[in-house]
C-alpha angles and dihedrals in degrees: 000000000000122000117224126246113269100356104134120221109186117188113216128229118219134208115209140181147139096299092048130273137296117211125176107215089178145043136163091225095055081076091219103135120054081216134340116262116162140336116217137167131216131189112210119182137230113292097015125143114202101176131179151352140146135206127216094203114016139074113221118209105203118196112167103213095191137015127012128287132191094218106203121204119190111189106222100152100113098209092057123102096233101044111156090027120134122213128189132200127195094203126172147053092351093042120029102202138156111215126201112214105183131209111291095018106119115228155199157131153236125216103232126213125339107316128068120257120229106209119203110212133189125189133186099226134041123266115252111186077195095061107020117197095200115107107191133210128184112258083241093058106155090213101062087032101187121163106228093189119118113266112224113199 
C-alpha cells in the first residue's frame, strides 16, 4: 500500500526494564507540529468504528497508548501528488508508532481485538466548539471506499 505524501510514521523506541518501560511519543525536535496547539485523549471500545474526519487548518499527531487500532488516511487535498491515495497504520500495543496527519488528509480509526484503544492525540491549533475545524465524512464514504471488514487469511 502506498504511503501518502507528507504523512509522518515514527517508530518509537522503548525502554524497558524490571520496573516497566519509558517511551517519548513526542519531541519538539522531531519537527512534527507546525505549533502546538492542544493534547487530548479518547477511549474508543471494542468493535467501534470512528471514521472519518478532515481539518482545513490543523495537523493531528496520533500515539495509541493502549490496544490496537487500524488507523485509516485518505489523501483528499487536490494539489498533492498522491490525491485519491489510502494508507493504513497498524498502531498500538504491536506497533508503537506517532503518526503525522497533516492539514486536508481525512482520517479515522478501528478498535482492534477485545480490548479499547486510548488514543493520545496532539494538534496544532486549539479547539473552538464555535468554529469547529473538524469536516466530517461517513465511514462508508464511496469515495474513499475502504472496506473496513476483517480480512481472514
Amino acid at each position: 500500500m502506498l504511503a501518502i505524501h507528507d504523512v509522518v510514521v515514527k517508530k518509537l523506541i522503548t525502554h524497558a526494564d524490571d520496573r516497566g518501560y519509558f517511551r517519548e511519543v513526542v519531541r519538539e525536535d522531531d519537527h512534527l507540529l507546525r505549533r502546538f496547539g492542544q493534547s487530548s485523549v479518547t477511549k474508543t471500545y471494542p468493535g467501534v468504528i470512528k471514521a472519518f474526519h478532515w481539518h482545513h487548518d490543523q495537523d493531528d499527531v496520533w500515539y495509541v497508548v493502549d490496544g490496537m487500532a487500524r488507523v485509516v488516511l485518505f489523501d483528499r487535498r487536490p494539489a498533492s501528488p498522491t490525491h485519491g491515495v489510502t494508507q493504513v497504520i497498524y498502531a498500538g500495543d504491536d506497533n508503537p508508532v506517532t503518526i503525522l496527519i497533516p492539514t486536508g488528509i481525512a482520517h479515522g480509526y478501528q478498535v482492534l481485538g477485545n480490548k479499547p484503544v486510548i488514543l493520545f492525540y496532539h494538534v496544532s491549533k486549539t479547539y473552538d466548539p464555535k468554529q469547529p475545524d473538524e469536516q466530517r465524512i461517513p465511514f462508508d464514504d464511496p469515495e474513499i471506499g475502504f472496506d473496513w471488514s476483517i480480512q481472514n487469511r
